[in-house]
LUMMITI-255472 format. One record per atom (N, C-alpha, C): residue number from 0; residue in three letters; x, y, z. Coordinates in steps of 0.05 Angstrom, whole numbers, padded with zeros to 5 digits. Example, Ala and Ser with C-alpha at 12.3 -4.5 7.8 and 13.67 -1.06 7.14 Angstrom:
0:Ala:00264:-00114:00156 .
0:Ala:00246:-00090:00156 .
0:Ala:00264:-00066:00156 .
1:Ser:00257:-00045:00142 .
1:Ser:00273:-00021:00143 .
1:Ser:00258:00001:00157 .
// end
This chain:
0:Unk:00017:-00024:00000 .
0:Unk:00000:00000:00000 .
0:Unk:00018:00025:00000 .
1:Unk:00011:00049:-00013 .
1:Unk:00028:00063:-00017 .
1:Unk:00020:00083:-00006 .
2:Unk:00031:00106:00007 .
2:Unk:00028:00127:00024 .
2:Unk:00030:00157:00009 .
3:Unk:00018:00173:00020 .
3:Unk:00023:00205:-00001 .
3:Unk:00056:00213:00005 .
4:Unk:00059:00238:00007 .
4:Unk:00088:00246:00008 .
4:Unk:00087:00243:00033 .
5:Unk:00110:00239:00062 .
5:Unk:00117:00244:00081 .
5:Unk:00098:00225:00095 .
6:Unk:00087:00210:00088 .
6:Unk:00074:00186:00103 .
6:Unk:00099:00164:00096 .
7:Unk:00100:00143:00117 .
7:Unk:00105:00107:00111 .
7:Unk:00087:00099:00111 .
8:Unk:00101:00062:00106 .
8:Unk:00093:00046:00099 .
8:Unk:00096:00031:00129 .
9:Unk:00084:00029:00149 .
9:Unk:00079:00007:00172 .
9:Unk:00093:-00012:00177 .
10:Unk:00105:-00027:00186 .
10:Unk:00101:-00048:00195 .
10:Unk:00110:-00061:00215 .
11:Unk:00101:-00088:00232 .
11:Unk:00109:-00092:00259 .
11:Unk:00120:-00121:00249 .
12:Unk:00139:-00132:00277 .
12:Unk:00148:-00152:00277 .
12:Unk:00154:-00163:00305 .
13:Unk:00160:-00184:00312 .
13:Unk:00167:-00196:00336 .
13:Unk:00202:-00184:00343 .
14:Unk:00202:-00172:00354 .
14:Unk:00239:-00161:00366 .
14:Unk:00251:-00182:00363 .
15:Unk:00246:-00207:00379 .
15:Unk:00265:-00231:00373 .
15:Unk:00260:-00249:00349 .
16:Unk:00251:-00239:00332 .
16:Unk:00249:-00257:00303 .
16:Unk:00272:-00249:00285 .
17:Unk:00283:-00261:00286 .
17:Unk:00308:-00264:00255 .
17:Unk:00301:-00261:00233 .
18:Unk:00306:-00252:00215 .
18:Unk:00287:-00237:00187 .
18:Unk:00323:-00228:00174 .
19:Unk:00318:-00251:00151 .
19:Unk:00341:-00248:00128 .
19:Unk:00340:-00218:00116 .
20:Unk:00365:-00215:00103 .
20:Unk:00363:-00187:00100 .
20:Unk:00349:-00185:00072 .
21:Unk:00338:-00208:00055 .
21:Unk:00318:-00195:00034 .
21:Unk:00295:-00192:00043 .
22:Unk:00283:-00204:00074 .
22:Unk:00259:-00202:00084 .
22:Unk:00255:-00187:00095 .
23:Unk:00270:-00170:00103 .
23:Unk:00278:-00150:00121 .
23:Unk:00250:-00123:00114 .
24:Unk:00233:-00117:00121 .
24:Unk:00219:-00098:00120 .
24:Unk:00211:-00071:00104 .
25:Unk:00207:-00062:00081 .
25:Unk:00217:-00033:00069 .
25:Unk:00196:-00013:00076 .
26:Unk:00196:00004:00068 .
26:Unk:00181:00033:00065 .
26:Unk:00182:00048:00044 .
27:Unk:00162:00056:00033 .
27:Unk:00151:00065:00002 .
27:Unk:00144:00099:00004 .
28:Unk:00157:00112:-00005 .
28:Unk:00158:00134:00008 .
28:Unk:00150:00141:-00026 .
29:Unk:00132:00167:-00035 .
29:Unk:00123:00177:-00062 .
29:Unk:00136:00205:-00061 .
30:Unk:00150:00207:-00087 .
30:Unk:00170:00231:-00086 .
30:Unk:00171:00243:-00115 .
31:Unk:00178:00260:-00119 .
31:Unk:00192:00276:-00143 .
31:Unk:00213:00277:-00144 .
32:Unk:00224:00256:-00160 .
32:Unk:00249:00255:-00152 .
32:Unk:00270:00278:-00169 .
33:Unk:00249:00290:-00186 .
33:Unk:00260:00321:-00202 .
33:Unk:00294:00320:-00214 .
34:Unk:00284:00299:-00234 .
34:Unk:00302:00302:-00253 .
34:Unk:00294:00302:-00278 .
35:Unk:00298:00315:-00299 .
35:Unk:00297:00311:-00327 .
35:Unk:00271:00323:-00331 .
36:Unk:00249:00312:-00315 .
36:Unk:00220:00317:-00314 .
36:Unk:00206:00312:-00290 .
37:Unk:00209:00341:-00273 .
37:Unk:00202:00352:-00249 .
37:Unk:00170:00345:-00250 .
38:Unk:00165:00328:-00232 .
38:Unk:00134:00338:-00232 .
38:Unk:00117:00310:-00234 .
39:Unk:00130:00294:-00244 .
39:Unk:00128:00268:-00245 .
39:Unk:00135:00244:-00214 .
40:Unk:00115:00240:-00211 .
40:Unk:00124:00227:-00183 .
40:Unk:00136:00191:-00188 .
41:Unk:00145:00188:-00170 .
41:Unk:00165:00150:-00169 .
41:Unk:00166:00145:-00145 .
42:Unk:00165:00125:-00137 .
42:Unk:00161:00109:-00108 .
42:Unk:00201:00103:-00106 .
43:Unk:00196:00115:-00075 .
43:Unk:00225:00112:-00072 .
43:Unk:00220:00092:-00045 .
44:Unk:00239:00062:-00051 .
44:Unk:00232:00045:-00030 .
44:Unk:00257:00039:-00012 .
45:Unk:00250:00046:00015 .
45:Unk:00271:00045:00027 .
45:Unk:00281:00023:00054 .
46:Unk:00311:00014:00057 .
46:Unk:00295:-00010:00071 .
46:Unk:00328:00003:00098 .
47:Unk:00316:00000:00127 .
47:Unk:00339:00000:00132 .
47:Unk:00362:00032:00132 .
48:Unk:00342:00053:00126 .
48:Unk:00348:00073:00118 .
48:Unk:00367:00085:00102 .
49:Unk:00362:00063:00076 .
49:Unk:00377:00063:00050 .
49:Unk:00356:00059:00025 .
50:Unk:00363:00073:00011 .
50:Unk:00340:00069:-00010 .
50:Unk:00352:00042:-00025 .
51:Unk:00334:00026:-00036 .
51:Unk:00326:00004:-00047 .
51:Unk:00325:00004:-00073 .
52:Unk:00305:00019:-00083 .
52:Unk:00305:00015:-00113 .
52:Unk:00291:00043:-00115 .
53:Unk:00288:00053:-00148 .
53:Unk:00269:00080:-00150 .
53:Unk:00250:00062:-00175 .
54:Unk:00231:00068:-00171 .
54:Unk:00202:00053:-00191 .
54:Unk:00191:00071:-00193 .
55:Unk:00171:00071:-00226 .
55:Unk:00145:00077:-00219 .
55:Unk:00119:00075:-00198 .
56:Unk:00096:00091:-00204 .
56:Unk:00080:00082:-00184 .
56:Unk:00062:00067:-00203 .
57:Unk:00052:00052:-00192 .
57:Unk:00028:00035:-00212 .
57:Unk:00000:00055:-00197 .
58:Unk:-00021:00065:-00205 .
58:Unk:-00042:00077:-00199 .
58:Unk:-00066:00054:-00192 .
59:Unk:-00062:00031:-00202 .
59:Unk:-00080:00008:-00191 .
59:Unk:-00070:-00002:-00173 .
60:Unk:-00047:-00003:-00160 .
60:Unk:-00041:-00017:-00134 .
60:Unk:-00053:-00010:-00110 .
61:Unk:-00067:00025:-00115 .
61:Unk:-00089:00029:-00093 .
61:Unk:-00114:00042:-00099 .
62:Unk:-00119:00049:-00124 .
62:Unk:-00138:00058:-00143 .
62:Unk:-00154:00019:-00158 .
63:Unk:-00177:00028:-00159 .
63:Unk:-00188:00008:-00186 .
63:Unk:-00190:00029:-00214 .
64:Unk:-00200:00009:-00227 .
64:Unk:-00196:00029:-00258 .
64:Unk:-00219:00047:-00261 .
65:Unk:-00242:00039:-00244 .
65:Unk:-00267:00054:-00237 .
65:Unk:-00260:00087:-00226 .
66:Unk:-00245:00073:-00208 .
66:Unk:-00238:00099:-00191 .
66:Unk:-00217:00121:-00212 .
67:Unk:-00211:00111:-00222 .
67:Unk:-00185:00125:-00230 .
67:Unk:-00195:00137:-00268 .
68:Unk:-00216:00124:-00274 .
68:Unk:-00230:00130:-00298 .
68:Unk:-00233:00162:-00310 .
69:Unk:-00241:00183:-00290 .
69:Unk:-00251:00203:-00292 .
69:Unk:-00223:00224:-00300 .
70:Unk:-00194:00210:-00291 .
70:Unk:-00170:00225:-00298 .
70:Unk:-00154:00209:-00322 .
71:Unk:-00168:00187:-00331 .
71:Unk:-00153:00175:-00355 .
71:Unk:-00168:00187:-00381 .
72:Unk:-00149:00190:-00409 .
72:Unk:-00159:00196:-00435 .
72:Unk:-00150:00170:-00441 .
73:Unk:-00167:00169:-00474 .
73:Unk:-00176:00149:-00489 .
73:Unk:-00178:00165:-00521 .
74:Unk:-00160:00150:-00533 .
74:Unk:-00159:00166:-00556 .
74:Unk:-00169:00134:-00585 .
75:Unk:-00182:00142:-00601 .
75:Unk:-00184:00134:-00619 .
75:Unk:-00172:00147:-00644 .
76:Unk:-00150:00126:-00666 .
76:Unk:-00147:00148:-00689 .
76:Unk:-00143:00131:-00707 .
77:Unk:-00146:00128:-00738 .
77:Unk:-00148:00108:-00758 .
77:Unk:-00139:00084:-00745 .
78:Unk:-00157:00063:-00728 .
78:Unk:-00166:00046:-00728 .
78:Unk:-00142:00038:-00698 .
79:Unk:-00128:00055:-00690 .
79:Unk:-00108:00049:-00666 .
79:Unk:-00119:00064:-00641 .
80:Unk:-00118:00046:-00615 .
80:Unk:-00127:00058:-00592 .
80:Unk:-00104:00065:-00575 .
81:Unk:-00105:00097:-00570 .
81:Unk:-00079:00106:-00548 .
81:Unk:-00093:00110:-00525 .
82:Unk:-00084:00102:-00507 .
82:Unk:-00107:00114:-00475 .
82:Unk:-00075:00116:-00461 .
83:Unk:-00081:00134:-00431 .
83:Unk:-00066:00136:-00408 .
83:Unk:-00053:00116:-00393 .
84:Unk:-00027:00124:-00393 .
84:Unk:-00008:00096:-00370 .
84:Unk:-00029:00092:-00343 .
85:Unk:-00019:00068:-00339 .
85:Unk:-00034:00058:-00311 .
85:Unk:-00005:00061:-00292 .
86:Unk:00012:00071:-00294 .
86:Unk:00034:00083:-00276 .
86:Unk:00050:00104:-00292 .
87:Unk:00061:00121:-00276 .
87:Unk:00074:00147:-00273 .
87:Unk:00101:00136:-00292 .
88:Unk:00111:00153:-00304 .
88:Unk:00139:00152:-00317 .
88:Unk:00157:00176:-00316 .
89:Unk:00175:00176:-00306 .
89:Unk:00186:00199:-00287 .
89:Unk:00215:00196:-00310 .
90:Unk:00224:00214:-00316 .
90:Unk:00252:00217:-00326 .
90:Unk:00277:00188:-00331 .
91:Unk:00277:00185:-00349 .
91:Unk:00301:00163:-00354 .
91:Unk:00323:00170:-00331 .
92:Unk:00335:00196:-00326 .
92:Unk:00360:00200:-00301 .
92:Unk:00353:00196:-00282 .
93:Unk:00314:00193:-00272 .
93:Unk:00304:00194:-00252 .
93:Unk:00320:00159:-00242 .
94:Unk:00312:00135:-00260 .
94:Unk:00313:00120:-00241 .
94:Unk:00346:00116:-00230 .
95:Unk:00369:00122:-00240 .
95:Unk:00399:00118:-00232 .
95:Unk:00405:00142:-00214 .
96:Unk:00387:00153:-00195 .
96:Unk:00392:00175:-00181 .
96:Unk:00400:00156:-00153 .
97:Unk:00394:00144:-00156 .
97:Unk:00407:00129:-00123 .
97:Unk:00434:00124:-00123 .
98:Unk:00442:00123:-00149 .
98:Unk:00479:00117:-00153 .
98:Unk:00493:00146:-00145 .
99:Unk:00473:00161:-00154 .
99:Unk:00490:00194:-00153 .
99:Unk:00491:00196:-00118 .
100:Unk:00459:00190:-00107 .
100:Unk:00463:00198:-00076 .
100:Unk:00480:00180:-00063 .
101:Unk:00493:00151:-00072 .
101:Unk:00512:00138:-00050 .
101:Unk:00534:00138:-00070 .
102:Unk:00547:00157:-00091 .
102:Unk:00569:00156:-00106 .
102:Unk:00588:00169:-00083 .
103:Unk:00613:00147:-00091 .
103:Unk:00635:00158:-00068 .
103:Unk:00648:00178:-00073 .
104:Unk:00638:00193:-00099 .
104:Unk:00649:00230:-00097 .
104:Unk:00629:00239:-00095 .
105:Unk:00607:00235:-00081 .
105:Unk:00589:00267:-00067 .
105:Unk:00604:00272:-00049 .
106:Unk:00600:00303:-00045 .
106:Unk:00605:00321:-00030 .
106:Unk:00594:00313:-00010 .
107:Unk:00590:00313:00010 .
107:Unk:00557:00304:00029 .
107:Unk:00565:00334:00050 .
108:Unk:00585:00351:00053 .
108:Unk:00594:00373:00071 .
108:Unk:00594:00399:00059 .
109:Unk:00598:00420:00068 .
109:Unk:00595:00445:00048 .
109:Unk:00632:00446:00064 .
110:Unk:00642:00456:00036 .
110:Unk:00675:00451:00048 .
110:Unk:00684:00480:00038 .
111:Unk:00709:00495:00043 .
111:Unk:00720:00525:00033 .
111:Unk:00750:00516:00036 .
112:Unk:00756:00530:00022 .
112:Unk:00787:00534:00014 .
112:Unk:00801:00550:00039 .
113:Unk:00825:00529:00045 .
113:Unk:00838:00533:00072 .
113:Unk:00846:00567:00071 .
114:Unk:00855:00573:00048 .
114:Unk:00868:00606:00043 .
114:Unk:00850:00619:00027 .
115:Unk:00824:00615:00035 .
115:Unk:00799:00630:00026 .
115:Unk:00791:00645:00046 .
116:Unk:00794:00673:00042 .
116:Unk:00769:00696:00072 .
116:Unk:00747:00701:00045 .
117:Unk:00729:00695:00056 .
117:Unk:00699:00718:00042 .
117:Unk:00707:00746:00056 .
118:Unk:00724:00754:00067 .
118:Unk:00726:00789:00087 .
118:Unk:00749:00792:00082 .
119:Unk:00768:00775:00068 .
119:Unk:00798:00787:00060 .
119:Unk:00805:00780:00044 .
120:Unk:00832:00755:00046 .
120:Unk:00846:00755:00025 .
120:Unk:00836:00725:00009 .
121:Unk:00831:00726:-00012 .
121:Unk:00815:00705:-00024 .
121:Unk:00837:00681:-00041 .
122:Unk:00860:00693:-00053 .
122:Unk:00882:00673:-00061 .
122:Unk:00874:00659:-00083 .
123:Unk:00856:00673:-00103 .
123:Unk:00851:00660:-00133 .
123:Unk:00881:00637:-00144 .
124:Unk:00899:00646:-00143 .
124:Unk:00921:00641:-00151 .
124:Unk:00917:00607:-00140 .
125:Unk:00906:00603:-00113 .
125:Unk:00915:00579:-00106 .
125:Unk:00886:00561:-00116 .
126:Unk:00863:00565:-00134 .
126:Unk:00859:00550:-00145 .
126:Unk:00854:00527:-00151 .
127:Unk:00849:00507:-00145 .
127:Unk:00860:00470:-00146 .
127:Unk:00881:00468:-00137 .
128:Unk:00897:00486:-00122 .
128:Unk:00921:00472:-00110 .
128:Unk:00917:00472:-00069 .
129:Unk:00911:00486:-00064 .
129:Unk:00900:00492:-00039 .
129:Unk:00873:00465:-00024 .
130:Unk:00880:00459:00003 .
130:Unk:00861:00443:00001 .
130:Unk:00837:00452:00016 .
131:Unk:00818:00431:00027 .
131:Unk:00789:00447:00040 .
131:Unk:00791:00445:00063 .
132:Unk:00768:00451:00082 .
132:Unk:00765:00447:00104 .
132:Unk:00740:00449:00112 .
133:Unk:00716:00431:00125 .
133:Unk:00701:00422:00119 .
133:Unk:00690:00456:00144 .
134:Unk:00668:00463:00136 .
134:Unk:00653:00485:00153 .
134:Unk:00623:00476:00158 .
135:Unk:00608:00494:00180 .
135:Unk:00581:00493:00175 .
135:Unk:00566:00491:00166 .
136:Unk:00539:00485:00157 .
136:Unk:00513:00494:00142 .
136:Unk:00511:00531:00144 .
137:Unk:00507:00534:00171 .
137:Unk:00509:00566:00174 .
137:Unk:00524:00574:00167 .
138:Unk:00554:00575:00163 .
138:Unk:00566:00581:00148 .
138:Unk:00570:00587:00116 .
139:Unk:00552:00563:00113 .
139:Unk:00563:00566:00092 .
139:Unk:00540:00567:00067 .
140:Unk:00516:00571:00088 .
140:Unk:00499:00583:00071 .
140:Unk:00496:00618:00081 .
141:Unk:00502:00630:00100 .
141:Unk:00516:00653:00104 .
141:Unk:00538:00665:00077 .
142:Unk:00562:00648:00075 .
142:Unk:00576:00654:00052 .
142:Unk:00566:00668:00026 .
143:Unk:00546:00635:00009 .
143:Unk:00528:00646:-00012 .
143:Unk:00508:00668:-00016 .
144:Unk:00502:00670:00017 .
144:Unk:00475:00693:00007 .
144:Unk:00494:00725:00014 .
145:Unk:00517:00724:00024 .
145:Unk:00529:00743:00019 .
145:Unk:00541:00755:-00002 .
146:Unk:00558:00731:-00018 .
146:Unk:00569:00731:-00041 .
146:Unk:00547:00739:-00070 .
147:Unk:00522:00731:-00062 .
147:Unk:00500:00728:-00081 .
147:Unk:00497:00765:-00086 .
148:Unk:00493:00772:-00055 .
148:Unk:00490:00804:-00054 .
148:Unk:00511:00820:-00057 .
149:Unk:00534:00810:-00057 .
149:Unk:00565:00824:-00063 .
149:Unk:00564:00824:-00098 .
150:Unk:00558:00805:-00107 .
150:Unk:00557:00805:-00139 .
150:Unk:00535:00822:-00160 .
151:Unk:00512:00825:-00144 .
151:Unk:00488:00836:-00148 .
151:Unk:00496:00855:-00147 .
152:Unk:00510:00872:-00126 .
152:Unk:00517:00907:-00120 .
152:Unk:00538:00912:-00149 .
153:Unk:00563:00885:-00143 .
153:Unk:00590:00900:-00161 .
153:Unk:00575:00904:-00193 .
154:Unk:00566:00876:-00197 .
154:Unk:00561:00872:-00231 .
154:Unk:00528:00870:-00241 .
155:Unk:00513:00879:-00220 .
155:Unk:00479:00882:-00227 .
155:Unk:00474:00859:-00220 .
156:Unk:00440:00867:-00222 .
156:Unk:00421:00837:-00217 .
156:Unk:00428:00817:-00245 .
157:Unk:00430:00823:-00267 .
157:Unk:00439:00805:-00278 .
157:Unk:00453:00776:-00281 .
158:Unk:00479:00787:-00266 .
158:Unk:00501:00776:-00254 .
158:Unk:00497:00738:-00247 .
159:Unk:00464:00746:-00231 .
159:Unk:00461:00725:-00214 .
159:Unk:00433:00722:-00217 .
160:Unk:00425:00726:-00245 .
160:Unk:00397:00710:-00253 .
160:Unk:00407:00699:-00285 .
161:Unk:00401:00675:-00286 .
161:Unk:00395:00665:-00297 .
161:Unk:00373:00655:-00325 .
162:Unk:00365:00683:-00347 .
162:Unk:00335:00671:-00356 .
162:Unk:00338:00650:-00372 .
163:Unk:00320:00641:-00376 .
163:Unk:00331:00609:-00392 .
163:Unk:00310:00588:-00381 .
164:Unk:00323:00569:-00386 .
164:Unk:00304:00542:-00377 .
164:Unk:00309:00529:-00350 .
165:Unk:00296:00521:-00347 .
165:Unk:00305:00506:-00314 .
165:Unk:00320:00478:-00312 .
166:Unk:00346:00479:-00324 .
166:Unk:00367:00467:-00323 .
166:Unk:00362:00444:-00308 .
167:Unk:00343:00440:-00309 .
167:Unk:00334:00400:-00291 .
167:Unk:00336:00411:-00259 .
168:Unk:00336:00428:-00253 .
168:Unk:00346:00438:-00232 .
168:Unk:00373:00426:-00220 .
169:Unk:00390:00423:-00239 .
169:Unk:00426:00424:-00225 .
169:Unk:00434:00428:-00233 .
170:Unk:00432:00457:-00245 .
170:Unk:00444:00474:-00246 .
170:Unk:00457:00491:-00229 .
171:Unk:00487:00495:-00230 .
171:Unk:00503:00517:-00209 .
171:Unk:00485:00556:-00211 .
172:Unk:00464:00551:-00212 .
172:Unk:00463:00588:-00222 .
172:Unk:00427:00588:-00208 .
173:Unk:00425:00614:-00202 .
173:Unk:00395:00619:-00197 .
173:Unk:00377:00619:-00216 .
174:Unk:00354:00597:-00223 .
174:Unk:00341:00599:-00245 .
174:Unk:00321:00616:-00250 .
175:Unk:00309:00629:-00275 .
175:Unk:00287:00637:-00278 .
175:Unk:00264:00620:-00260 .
176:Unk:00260:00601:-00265 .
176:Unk:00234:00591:-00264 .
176:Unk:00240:00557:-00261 .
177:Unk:00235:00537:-00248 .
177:Unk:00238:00517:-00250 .
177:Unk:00198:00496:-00250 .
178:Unk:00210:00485:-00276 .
178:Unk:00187:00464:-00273 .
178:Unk:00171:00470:-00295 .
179:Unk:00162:00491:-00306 .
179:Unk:00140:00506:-00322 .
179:Unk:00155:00510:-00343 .
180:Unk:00171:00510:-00357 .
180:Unk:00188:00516:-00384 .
180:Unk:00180:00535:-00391 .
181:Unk:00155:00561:-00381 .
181:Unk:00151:00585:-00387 .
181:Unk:00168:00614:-00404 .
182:Unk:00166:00615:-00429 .
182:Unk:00182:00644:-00440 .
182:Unk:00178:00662:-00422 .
183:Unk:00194:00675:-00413 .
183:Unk:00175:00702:-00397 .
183:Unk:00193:00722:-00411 .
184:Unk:00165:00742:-00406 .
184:Unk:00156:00761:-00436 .
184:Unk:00194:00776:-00420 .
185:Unk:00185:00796:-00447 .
185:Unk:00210:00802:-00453 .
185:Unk:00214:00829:-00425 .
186:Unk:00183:00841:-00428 .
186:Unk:00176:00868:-00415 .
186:Unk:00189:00857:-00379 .
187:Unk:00185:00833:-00378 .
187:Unk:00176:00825:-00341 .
187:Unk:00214:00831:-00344 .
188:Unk:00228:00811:-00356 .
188:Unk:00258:00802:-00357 .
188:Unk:00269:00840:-00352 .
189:Unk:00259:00859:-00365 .
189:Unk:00269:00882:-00365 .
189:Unk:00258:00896:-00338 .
190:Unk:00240:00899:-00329 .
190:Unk:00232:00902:-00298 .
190:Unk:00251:00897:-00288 .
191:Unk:00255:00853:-00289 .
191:Unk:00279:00846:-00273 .
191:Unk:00303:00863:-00264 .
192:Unk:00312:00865:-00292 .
192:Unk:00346:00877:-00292 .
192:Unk:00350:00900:-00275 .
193:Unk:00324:00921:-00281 .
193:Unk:00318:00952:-00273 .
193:Unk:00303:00960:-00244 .
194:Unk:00302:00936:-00235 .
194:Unk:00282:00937:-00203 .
194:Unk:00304:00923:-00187 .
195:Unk:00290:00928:-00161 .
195:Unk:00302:00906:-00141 .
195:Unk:00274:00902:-00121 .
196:Unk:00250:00884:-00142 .
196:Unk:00230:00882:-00136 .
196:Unk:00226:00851:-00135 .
197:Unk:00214:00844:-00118 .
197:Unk:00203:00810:-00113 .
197:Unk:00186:00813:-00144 .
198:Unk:00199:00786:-00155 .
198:Unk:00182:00781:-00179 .
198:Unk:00180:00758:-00184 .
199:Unk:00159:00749:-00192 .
199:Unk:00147:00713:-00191 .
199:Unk:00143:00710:-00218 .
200:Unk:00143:00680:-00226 .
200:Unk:00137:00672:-00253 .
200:Unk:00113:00685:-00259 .
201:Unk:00100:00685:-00279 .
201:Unk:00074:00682:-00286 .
201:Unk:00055:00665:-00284 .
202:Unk:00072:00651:-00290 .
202:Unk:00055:00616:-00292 .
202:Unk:00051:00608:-00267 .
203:Unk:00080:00602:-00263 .
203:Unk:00073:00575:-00231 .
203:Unk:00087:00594:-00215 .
204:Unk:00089:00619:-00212 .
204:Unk:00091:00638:-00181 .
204:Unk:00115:00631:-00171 .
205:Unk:00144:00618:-00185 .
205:Unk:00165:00612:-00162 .
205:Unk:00176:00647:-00172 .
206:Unk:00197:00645:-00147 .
206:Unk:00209:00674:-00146 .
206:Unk:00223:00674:-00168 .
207:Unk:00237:00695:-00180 .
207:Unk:00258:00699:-00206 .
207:Unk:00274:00715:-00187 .
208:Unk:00268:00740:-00170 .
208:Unk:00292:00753:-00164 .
208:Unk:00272:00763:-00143 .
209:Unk:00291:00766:-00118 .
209:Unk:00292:00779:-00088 .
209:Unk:00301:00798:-00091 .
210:Unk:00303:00820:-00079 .
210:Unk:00307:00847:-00072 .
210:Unk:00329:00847:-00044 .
211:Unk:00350:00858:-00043 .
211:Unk:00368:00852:-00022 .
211:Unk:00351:00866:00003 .
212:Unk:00353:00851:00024 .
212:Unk:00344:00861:00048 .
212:Unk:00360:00865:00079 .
// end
């Protein structure tokens, strides 16, 4: 049985029962896993607090076809019938995303360059030769939203927007818009550059640009 977002999957057992590790219990957690094609949901099953496998969802494993009738199309066209999947199909990169989260080069830390100051001397020169040193979350999301506003003042809002498409969202840069593939008009993009006004997509309302505060 499958659960909405942020619900599990139950289940009990005897404490002293031995249970092989393919019997071992999982949890079906429903996610976006937002790659390639954001928006598309896949059952992420986890056993052990390791993910398992990434799947589709099948819509009949808790739906009947009765139930689920009123959101399926049905197409007739010279003599071939196309109707709606009976499960979700989420991005080809979607399903090898569990390799990327236990690949033994993620980052899993936010790390800075040993002869790096954000308030002094920064040492471009040392480059890939210098090594890291692992820092805070506060830190080091402190850093970015400083640096974000240091670049915005030197070289404009430009600098640090992005218009364009929403790069699967991994992209290194602040996007226009993620999810909606929306043009936005040319008039809004020139506001952008010339304001330092909160401005939202059109479409699906995510922010494009903050106003330093």
């Amino acid at each position: 049985m499958l659960r909405r977002k942020g619900q599990r999957k139950k289940t009990t057992q005897h404490p002293t029962e031995a249970v092989e590790p393919a019997f071992e219990p999982e949890e079906s957690y429903i996610r976006d896993v937002g790659v390639n094609v954001p928006g598309e949901p896949a059952a992420v099953d986890v056993k052990n607090g390791r993910i398992v496998r990434i799947r589709p969802i099948h819509w009949d494993e808790k739906y009947t076809k009765e139930e689920l009738a009123p959101s399926m199309w049905k197409v007739e066209v010279r003599g071939k019938t196309m109707e709606s999947s009976m499960k979700s199909e989420p991005g080809y990169l979607s399903w090898g995303y569990k390799k990327r989260i236990y690949s033994p080069n993620r980052i899993r830390y936010p790390l800075k360059r040993v002869d790096w100051d954000p308030n002094g001397e920064r040492n471009p020169q040392n480059r890939g030769k210098s090594k890291y040193q692992r820092i805070s979350w506060d830190e080091a999301t402190t850093i970015v939203a400083n640096e974000i506003k240091r670049v915005q003042k030197t070289y404009g809002p430009c600098a640090v927007l992005c218009v364009g498409d929403d790069g699967h969202h991994e992209q290194k840069v602040v996007h226009s818009c993620g999810g909606c593939h929306m043009q936005i008009p040319p008039q809004t993009v020139i506001e952008i550059l010339r304001s330092q006004v909160v401005r939202a997509c059109p479409s699906c309302q995510r922010i494009l640009f903050a106003a330093e505060v």
